[in-house]
C-alpha positions in Angstrom: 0.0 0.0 0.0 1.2 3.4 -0.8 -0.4 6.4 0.5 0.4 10.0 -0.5 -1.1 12.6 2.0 -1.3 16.8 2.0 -1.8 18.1 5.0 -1.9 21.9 6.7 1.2 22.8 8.2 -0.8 24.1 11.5 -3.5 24.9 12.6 -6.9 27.4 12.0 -8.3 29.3 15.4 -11.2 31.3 15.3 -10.5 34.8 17.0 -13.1 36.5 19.6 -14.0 39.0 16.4 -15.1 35.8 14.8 -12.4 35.7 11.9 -10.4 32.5 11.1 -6.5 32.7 11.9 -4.1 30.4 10.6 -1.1 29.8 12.9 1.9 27.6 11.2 3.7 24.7 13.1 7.1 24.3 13.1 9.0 21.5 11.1 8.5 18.4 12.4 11.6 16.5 14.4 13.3 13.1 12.9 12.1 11.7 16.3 8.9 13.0 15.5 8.3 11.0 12.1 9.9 7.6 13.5 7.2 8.1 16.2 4.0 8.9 14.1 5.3 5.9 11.8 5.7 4.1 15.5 1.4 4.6 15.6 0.7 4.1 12.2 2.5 0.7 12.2 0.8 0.1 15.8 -3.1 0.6 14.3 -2.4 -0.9 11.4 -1.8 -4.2 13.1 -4.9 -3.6 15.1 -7.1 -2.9 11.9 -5.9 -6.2 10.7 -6.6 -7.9 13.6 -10.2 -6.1 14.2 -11.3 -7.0 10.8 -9.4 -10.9 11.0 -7.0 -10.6 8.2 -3.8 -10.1 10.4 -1.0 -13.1 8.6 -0.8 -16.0 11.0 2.7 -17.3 11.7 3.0 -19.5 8.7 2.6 -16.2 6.7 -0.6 -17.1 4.9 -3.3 -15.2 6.3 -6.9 -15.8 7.5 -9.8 -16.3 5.4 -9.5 -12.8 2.8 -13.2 -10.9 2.0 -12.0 -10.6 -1.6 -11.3 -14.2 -1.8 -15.6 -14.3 -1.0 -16.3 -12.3 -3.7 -13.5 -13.4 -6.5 -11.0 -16.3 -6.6 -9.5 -15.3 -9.2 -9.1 -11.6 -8.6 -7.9 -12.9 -4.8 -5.2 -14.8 -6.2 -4.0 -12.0 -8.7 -3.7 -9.9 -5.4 -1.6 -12.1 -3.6 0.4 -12.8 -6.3 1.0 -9.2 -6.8 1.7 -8.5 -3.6 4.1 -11.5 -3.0 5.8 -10.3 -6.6 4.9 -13.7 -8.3 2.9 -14.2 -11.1 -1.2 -15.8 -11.0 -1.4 -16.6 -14.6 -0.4 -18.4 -17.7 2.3 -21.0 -18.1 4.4 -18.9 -15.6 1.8 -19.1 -12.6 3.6 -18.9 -9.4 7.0 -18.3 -10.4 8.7 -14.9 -9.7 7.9 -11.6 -12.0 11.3 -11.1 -14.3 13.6 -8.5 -13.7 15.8 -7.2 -15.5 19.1 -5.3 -14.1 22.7 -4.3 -14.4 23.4 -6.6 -11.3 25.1 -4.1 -9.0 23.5 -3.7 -5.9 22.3 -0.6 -4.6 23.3 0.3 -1.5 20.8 3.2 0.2 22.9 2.9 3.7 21.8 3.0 6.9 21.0 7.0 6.7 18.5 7.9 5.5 17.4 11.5 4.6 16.2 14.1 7.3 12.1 13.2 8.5 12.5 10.0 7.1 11.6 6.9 8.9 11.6 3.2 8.4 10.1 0.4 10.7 9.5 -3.2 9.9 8.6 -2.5 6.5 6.7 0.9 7.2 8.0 3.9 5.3 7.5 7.3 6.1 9.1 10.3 4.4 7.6 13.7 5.7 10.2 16.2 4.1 8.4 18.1 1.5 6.9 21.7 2.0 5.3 24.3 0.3 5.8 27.7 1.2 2.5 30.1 1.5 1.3 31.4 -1.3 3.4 29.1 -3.5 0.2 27.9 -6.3 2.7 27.1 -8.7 4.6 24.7 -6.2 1.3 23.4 -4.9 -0.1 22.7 -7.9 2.9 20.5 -9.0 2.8 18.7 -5.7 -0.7 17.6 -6.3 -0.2 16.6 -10.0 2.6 14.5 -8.3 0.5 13.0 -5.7 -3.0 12.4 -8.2 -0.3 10.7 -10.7 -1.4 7.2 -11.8 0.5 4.4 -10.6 2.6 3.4 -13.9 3.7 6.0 -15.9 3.3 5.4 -19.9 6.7 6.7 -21.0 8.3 4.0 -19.1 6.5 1.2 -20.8 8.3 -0.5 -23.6 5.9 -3.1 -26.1 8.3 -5.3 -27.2 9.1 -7.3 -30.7 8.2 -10.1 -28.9 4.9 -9.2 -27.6 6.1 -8.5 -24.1 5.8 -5.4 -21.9 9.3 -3.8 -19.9 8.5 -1.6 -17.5 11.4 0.8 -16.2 11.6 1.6 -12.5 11.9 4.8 -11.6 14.3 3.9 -9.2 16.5 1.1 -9.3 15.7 -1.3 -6.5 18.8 -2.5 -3.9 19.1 -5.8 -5.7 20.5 -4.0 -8.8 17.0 -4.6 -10.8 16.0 -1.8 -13.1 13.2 -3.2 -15.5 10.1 -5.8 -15.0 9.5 -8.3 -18.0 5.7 -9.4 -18.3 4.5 -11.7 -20.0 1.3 -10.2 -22.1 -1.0 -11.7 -19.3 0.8 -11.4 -16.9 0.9 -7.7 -17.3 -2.8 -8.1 -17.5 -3.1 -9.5 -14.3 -0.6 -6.7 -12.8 -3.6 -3.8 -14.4 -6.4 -5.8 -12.6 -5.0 -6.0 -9.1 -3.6 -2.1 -9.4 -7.3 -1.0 -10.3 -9.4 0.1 -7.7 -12.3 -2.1 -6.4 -16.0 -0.4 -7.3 -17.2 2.4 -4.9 -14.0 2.8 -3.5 -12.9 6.6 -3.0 -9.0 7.1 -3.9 -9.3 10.6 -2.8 -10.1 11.8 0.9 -10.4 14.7 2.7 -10.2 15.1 6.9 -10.4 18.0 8.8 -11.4 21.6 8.2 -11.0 20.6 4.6 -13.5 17.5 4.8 -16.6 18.1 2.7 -19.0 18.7 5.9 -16.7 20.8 7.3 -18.3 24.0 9.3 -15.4 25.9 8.9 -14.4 24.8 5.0 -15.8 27.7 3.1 -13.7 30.1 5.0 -10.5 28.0 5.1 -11.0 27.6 1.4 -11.3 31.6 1.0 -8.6 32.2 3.3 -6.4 34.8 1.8 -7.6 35.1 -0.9 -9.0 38.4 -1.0 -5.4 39.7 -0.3 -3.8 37.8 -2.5 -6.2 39.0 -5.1 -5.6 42.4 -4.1 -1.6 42.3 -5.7 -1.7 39.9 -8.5 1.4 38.4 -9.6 1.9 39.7 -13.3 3.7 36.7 -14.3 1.3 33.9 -13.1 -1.8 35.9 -14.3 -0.5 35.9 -17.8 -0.1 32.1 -17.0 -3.6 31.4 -16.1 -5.2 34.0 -18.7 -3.5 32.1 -21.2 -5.0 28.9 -20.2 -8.4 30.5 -20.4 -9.2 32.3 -16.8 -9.2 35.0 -15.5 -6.5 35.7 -12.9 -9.3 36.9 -10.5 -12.0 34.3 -10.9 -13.1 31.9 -8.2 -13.8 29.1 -9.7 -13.1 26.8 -13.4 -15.3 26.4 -16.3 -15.7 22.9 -17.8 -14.0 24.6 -20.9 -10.9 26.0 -18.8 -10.7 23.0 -16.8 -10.3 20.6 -20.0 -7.8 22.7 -21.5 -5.8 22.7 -18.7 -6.1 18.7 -18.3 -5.1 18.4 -21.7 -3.0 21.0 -22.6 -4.9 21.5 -25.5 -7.7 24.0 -26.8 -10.9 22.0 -26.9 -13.6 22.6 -29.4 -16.5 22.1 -26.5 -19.3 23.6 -28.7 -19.0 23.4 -32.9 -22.6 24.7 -32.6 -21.7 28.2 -31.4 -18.4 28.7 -33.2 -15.9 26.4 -31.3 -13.5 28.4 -30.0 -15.2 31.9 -31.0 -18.1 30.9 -28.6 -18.4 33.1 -25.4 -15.6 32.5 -23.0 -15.8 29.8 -20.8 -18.9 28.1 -22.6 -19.2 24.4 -22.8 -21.1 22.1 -23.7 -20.9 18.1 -24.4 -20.1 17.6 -28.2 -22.7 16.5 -30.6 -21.0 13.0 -30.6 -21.7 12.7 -27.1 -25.0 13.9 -26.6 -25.7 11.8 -29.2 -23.9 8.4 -27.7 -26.2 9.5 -24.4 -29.3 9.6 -26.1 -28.5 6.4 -28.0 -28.1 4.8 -24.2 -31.3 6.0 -22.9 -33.2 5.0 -26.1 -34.9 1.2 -25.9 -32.7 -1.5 -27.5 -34.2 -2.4 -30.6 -33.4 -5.9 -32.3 -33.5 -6.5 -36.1 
């Protein structure tokens, strides 16, 4: 499991005149991070046990609530999480790996907030200044970033997929070899089960949150007040104003994209009225052919 998390450095208090004040934290201590990683290892264990899926001392497990559901799609997660293949000729045997055979040594130090306990990693070390949009905005494209990244997949003559590693591991490996299953089978256990929310939000930033609205609008108003010349050209060129609150549909595909987006051939395309979208005629189409009865014949 790999878990990316954002989170406030400090704290909001509301003042007697009834307006929200933020009041930063200092840096957290490498003592600190090895003893929140203490507690996060500590409930783990207890979740497992709560719910009856703690490993016994063989190593195998109790009885898994996926395996209820799917066999098969309980076996292609222990596999994957084991590093062995479910599949094909090769089932059970160990993924490939590919490598220069050196090994990589990370030492004993590690860097400074950084913690490590019985297989629990923690790394606490990156910060955003206030104020920094630019800096936040390429945090959260990091930590929203899908778990392989396409530029680092390699189809092969053969039919088989290489993946690079971003990193190289300590045994010296630097690619995975999959089979064309096999890699299959890799997809299906890094896909998320239905209903299952891969983004959260706790705190004064929760959804519910009595104190959200403000916290979102926090400084904003000043920050408004002396725009940055720079970043407003930035945003006006990707089709927003510098001082509106909130995205159009339009805006918000071009920036996803990186590309303008013909949202309304109807009305012009792009010489429609900034920031107007609306589905395509291919789509609206496609939709009404889904709601119309199927017909046979």
């Amino acid at each position: 499991m790999h878990f990316h998390t954002l989170a406030l450095d400090g704290v909001f208090v509301r003042s007697p005149a009834g307006r929200l004040t933020f009041h930063a934290a200092r840096g957290p201590s490498d003592a600190e991070v090895a003893q929140v990683l203490a507690t996060i290892r500590r409930r783990v264990g207890r979740l497992l046990r709560r719910r009856g899926v703690e490993p016994d001392a063989d190593g195998t497990g109790r009885e898994d609530p996926v395996a209820q559901t799917s066999m098969a799609l309980a076996g292609i997660l222990g596999a994957s999480v084991q590093g062995r293949v479910a599949l094909g000729a090769r089932a059970g045997a160990p993924v490939r790996r590919l490598g220069d055979g050196v090994r990589h040594s990370r030492g004993g130090a590690r860097g400074p907030r950084h913690a490590h306990l019985e297989g629990f990693d923690l790394h606490a070390n990156v910060w955003v200044g206030p104020n920094d949009r630019a800096r936040l905005e390429q945090l959260c494209r990091y930590v929203l970033r899908p778990p392989l990244a396409e530029n680092r997949l390699r189809h092969l003559a053969d039919g088989r997929v290489r993946l690079e590693l971003k990193h190289p591991w300590r045994d010296g490996t630097t690619h995975l070899l999959f089979e064309p299953v096999e890699f299959l089978e890799k997809l299906a256990a890094l896909t998320p089960r239905p209903e299952i929310n891969l983004v959260l939000f706790h705190g004064v930033l929760a959804p519910h949150a009595r104190w959200r609205p403000e916290v979102v609008a926090y400084r904003r108003a000043d920050i408004g007040g002396a725009p940055d010349p720079s970043a407003a050209a930035a945003e006006a060129g990707r089709g927003r104003a510098s001082s509106q609150r909130s995205w159009t549909w339009a805006a918000l595909m071009r920036r996803a994209f990186d590309h303008p987006i013909n949202c309304n051939s109807r009305r012009g395309g792009d010489r429609a009225r900034p920031g107007h979208a609306s589905l395509p005629s291919a789509v609206r189409a496609g939709t009404r052919r889904r709601r119309a009865p199927a017909q046979l014949g």
